[in-house]
C-alpha positions as semicolon CSV with decimal commas, in nm:
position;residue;x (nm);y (nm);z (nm)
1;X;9,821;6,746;9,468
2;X;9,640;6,461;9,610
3;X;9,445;6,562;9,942
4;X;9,390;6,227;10,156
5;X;9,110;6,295;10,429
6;X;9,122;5,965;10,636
7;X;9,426;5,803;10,784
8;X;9,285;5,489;10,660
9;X;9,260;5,587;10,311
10;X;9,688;5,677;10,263
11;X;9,844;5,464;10,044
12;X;10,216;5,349;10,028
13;X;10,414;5,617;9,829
14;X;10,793;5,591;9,706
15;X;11,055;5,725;9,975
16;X;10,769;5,937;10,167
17;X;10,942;6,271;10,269
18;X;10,740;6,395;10,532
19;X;10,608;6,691;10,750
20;X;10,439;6,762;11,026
21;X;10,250;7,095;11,110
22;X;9,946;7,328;11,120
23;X;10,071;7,579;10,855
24;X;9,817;7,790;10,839
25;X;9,871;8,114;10,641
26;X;10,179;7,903;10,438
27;X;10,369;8,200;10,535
28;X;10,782;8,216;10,451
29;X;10,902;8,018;10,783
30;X;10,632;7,684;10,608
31;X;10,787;7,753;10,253
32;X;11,102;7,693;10,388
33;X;11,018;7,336;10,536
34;X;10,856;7,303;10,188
35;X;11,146;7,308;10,018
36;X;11,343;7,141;10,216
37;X;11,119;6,813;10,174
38;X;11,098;6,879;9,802
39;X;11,461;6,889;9,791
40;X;11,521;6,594;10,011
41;X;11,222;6,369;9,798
42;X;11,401;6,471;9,465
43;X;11,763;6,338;9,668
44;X;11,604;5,995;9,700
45;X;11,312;5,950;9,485
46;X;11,071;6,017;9,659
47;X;10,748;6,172;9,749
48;X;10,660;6,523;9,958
49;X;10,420;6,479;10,173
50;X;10,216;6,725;10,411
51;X;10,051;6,608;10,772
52;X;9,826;6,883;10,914
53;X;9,533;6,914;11,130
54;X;9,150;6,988;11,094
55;X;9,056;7,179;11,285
56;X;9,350;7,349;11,424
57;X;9,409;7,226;11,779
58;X;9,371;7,598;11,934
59;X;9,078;7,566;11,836
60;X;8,970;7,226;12,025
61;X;9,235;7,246;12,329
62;X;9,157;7,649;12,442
63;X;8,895;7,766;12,224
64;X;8,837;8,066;12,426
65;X;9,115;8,203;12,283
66;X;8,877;8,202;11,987
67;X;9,154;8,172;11,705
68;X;9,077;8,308;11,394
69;X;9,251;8,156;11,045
70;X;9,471;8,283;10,838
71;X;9,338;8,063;10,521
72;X;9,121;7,849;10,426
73;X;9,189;7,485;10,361
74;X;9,131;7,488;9,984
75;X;9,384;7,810;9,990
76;X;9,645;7,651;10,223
77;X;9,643;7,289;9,972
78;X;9,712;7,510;9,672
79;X;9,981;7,754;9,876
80;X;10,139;7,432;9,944
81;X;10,099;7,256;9,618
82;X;10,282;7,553;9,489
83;X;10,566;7,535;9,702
84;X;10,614;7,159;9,668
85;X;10,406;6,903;9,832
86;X;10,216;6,651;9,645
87;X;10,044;6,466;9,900
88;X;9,871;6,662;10,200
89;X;9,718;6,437;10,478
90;X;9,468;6,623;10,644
91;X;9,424;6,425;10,995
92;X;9,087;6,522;11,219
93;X;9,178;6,676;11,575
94;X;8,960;6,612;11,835
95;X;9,084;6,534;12,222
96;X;9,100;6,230;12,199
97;X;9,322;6,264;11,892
98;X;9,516;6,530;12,130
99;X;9,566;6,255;12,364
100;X;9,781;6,037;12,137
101;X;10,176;5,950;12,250
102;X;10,458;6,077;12,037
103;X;10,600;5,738;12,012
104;X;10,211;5,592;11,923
105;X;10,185;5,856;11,661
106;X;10,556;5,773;11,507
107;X;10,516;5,443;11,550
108;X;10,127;5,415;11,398
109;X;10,101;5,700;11,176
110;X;10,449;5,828;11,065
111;X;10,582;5,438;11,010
112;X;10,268;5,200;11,027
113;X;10,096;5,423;10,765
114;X;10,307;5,632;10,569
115;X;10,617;5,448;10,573
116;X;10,873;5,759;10,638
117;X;11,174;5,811;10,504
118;X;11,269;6,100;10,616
119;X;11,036;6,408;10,844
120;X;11,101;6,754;10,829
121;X;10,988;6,980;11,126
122;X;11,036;7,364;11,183
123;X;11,309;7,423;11,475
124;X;11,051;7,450;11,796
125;X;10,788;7,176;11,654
126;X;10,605;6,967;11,905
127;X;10,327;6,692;11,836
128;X;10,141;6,469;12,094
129;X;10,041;6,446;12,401
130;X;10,197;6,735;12,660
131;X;10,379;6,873;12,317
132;X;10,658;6,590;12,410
133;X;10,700;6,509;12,065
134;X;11,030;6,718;11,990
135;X;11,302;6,726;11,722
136;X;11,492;6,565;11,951
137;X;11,285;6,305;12,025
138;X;11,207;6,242;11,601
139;X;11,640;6,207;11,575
140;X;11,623;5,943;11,850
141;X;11,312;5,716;11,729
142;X;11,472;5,785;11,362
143;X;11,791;5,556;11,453
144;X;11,535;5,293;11,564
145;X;11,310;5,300;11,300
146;X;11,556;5,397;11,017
147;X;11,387;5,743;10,908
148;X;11,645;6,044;10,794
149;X;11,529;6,404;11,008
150;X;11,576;6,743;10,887
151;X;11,518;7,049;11,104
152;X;11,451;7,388;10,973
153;X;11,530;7,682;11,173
154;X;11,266;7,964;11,139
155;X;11,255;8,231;10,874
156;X;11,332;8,626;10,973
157;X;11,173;8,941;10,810
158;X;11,380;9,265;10,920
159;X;11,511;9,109;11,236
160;X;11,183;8,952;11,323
161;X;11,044;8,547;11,367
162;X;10,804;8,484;11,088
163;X;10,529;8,308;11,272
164;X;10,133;8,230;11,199
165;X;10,075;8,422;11,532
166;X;10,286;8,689;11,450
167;X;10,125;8,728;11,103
168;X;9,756;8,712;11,301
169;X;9,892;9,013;11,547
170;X;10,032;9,231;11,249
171;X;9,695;9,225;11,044
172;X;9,464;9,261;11,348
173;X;9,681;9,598;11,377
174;X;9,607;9,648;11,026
175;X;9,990;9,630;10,951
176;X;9,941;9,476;10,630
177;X;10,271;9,557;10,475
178;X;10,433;9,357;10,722
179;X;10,244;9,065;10,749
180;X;10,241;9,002;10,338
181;X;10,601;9,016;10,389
182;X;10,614;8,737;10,655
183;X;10,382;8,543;10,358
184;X;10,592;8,625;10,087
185;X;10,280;8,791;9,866
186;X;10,010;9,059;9,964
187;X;9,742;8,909;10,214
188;X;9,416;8,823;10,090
189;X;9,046;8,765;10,121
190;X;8,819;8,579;9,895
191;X;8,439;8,582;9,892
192;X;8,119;8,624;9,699
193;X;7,980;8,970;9,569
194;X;7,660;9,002;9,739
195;X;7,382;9,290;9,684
196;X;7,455;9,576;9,905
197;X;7,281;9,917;10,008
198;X;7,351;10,112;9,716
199;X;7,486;10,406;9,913
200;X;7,853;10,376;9,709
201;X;7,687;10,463;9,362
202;X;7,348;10,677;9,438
203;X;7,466;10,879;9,727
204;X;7,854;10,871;9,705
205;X;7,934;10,816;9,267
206;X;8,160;10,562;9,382
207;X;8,058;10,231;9,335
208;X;8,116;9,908;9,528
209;X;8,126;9,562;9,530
210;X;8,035;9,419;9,889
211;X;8,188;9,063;9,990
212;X;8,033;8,785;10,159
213;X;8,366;8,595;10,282
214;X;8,433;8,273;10,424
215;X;8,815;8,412;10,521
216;X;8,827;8,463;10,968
217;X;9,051;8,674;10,998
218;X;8,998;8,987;10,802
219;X;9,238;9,271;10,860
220;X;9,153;9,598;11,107
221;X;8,863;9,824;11,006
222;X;8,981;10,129;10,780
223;X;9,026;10,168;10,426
224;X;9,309;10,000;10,189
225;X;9,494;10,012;9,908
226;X;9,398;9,683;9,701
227;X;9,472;9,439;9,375
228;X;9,144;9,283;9,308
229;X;9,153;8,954;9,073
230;X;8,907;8,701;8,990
231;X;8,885;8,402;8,759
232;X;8,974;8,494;8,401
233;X;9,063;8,850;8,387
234;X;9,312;9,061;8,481
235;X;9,421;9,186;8,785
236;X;9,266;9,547;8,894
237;X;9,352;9,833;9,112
238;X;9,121;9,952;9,351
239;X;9,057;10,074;9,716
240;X;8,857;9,836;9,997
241;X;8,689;9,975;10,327
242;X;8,653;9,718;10,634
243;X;8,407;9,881;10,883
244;X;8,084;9,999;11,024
245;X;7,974;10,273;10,788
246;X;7,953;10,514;11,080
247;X;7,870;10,784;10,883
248;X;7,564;10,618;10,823
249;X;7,521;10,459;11,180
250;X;7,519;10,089;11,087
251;X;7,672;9,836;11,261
252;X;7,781;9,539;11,141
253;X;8,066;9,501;10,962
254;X;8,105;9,512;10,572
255;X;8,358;9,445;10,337
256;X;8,336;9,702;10,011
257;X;8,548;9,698;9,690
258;X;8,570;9,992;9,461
259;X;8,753;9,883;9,162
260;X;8,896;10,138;8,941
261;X;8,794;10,181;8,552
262;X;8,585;9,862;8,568
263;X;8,176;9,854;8,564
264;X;8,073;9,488;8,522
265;X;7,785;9,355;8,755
266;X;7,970;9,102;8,978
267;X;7,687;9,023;9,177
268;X;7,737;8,608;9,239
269;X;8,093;8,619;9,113
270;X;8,376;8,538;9,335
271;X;8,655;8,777;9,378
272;X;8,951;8,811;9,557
273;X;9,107;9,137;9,711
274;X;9,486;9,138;9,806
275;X;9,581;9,401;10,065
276;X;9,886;9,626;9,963
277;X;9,856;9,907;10,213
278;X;9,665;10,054;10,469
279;X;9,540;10,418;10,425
280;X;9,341;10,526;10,733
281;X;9,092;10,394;10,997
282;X;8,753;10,427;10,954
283;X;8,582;10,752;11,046
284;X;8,266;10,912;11,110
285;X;8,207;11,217;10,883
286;X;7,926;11,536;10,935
287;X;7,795;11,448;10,653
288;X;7,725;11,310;10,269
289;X;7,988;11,534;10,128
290;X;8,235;11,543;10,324
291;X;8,230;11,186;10,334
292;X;8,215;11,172;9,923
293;X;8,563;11,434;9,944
294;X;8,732;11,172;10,149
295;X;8,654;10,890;9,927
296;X;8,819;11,112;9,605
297;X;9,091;11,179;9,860
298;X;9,120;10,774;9,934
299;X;9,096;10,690;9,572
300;X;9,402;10,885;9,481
301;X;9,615;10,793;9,768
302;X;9,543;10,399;9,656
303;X;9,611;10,497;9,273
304;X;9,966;10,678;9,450
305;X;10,026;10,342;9,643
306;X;9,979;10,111;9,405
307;X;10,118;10,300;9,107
308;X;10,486;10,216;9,287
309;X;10,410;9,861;9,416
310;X;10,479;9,558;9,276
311;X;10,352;9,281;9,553
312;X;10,338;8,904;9,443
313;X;10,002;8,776;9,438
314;X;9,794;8,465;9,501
315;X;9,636;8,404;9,175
């Protein structure tokens, strides 16, 4: 995939197919736009091509609402690599950007520039200023600038609208089940083992890797069933605990992998741990031991879990 930075710096491609969209998380409602301009660039010869924004507008029209992301940029080009797109224009939002017609942006960006041949938007997608860029509005400008339109209505999971927000809502819940299958594989974090207290191999005989992660939006505190994969080996089982360590009275938050059957030093190595289940919150126990039963407890329910799941992963 090429990944084009500046609007300045696209090039003309053959027959550009094009979105339009923040896609963040890539989840099964964006896979189906995917492959609908994959299938539409193969009908004419031509080339699928991604527009999204950087940083998402939420996060420069009401950040208050303090929106966290679902994945990271490198994550979200490869996601949609995967499903199809060989271009992705990454366009910087700021206000002023935010303050930019429909028609200027067709007109400038989705003709000037790219040359469309066809766009491809989700059902309820709006662009420009006051959100007037609509659907309806692409169909009409399409008979006057000669460019094909394709909508795509939105993807269900058991009677429900597969949404980013929705996806956000279900993992802040800890409802992990449910949001992988709104993203069509098991959720994940990446990040960096980093040197932690100790505490999982001296005091509990249960050792941990601890995760420095660039990821926002991590799912609830409490402990998880997990895959854990990293670059060049196989894919392990194990069981990850978001939280405080109240047991222990410290506060701020920490993300701990114990991987069974594996002893390696990771230290400096990146990892990445896919959530398959939830088990339990997090908990404050009297004590050492009863705290070190719970974690034998934890460890077989995970092994149970995961011994019967099969979830796709991001690899």
């Amino acid at each position: 995939m090429q990944i084009i930075r500046e609007l300045q710096n696209v090039s003309r491609y053959p027959n550009p197919v094009v979105t339009i969209g923040n896609f963040d998380g890539v989840h099964l409602g964006h896979q189906k736009i995917f492959k609908k301009v994959a299938e539409k660039a193969k009908e004419i010869n031509g080339t699928p091509i991604a527009i999204t924004f950087d940083p998402h507008p939420v996060r420069v029209l009401a950040p208050e609402r303090g929106l966290k992301i679902l994945t990271t940029f490198g994550d979200k080009a490869r996601l949609m690599s995967n499903s199809g797109i060989k271009v992705l224009i990454s366009i910087g939002f700021d206000k002023e950007f935010a303050r930019t017609d429909p028609d200027d942006f067709i007109r400038n960006v989705l003709i000037g520039r790219i040359g469309a041949k066809w766009i491809v938007v989700g059902h309820n997608y709006a662009f420009g200023k006051g959100k007037k860029g609509t659907p309806a509005l692409l169909r009409r400008r399409g008979k006057k600038y000669g460019f094909g339109v394709s909508v795509v209505r939105y993807a269900k999971v058991y009677d429900d609208i597969v949404s980013s927000s929705r996806v956000r809502s279900l993992l802040l819940r800890g409802r992990v089940c449910e949001a992988s299958k709104m993203l069509g594989r098991a959720y994940h974090i990446e990040g960096t083992v980093i040197k932690g207290l100790g505490r999982g191999a001296s005091l509990l005989h249960t050792p941990t890797a601890n995760i420095a992660t660039p990821n926002e939006l991590v799912p609830k505190e409490g402990v998880y069933a997990v895959k854990v994969s990293f670059p060049a080996s196989p894919v392990y089982d194990g069981v990850a605990n978001i939280g405080r360590n109240p047991t222990f009275g410290d506060v701020p938050v920490s993300y701990e992998v114990h991987i069974f059957d594996f002893s390696r030093n990771l230290i400096g190595e990146k990892i990445r741990v896919h959530f398959i289940d939830r088990i339990r919150d997090e908990k404050k126990f009297a004590g050492i031991k009863e705290l070190e039963d719970r974690i034998k407890k934890d460890i077989e329910k995970a092994k149970e879990i995961l011994s019967k799941r099969n979830d796709p992963l991001y690899l």
